[in-house]
C-alpha positions as CSV (number, residue, x, y, z in Angstrom):
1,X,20.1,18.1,-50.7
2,X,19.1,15.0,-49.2
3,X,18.8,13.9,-45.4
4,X,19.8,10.6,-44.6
5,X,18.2,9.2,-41.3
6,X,20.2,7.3,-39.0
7,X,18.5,4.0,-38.1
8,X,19.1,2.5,-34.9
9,X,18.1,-1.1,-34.0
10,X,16.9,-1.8,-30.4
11,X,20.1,-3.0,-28.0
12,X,19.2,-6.1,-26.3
13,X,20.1,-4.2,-22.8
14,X,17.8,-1.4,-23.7
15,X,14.7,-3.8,-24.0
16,X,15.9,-5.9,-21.2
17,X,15.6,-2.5,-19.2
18,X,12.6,-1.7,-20.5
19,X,11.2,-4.9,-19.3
20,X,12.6,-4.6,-16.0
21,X,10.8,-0.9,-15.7
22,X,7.7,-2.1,-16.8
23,X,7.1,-5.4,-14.3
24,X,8.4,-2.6,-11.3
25,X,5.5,-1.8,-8.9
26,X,5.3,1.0,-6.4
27,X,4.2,-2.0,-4.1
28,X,5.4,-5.6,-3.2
29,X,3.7,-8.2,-1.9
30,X,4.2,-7.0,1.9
31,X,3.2,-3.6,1.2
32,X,-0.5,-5.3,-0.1
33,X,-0.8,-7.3,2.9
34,X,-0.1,-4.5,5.6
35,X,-2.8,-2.5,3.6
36,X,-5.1,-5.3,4.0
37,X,-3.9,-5.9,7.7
38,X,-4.7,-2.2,8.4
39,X,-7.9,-2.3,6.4
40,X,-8.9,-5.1,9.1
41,X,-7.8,-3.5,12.1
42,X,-10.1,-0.3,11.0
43,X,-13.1,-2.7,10.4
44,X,-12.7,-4.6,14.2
45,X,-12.0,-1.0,15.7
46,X,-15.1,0.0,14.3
47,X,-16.6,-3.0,15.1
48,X,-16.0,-2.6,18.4
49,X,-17.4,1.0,18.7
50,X,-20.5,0.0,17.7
51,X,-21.1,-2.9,19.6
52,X,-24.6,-3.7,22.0
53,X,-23.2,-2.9,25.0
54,X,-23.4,0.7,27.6
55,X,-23.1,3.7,25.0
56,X,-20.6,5.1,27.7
57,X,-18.3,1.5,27.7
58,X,-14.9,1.9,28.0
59,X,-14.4,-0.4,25.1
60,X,-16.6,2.6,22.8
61,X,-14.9,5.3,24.1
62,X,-11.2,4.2,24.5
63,X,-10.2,1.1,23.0
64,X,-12.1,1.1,20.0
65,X,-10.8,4.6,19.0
66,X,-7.2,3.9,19.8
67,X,-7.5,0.7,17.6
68,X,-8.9,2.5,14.7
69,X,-6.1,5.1,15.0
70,X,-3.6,2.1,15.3
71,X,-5.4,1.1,11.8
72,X,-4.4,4.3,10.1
73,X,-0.8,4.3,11.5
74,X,-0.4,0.5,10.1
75,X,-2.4,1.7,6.7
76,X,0.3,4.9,6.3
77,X,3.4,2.5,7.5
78,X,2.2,0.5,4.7
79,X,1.6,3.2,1.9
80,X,5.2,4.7,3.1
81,X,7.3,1.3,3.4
82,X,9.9,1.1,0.5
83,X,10.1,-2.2,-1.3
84,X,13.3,-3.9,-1.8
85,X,14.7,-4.4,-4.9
C-alpha cells in the first residue's frame, strides 16, 4: 500500500496575505504619538505637584491632579483608539 502526498505550492495571494498580516500593527503612527502625548501630560502634572511653592497651593492640590488624571484618560484613549486600515 502506498500513500501518495499531495504537494501544494504556495499561491501568490496566500503569501501576499501573509505579508500583509505580518507588517499589521496593533498601533499606527497616531496611536504612538497620543501615548507619548499622554506620557508628557503625566510628567508636567507631576511636575506641577511638586513644585517650590505653598504645600497647600491650589496648583498642588487641584490642577496638578486633574492634569495627571487628564494624562491617563489621553494614555487609555490612545491604547483604545482603533487604527484605520
Amino acid at each position: 500500500m502506498s500513500t501518495k502526498t499531495k504537494q501544494t505550492t504556495p499561491d501568490k495571494s496566500s503569501a501576499s496575505q501573509g505579508k500583509k498580516l505580518d507588517q499589521a500593527f496593533a498601533f499606527n503612527k497616531q496611536n504612538y504619538q497620543l501615548t507619548i502625548a499622554s506620557v508628557v501630560i503625566i510628567f508636567f502634572g507631576f511636575y506641577l505637584m511638586a513644585g517650590k511653592e505653598d504645600i497647600f497651593s491650589t496648583t498642588k492640590l487641584t490642577v496638578a491632579p486633574i492634569v495627571i488624571v487628564i494624562g491617563f484618560v489621553v494614555g487609555i484613549f490612545a491604547i483604545m483608539k482603533k487604527p484605520k486600515h
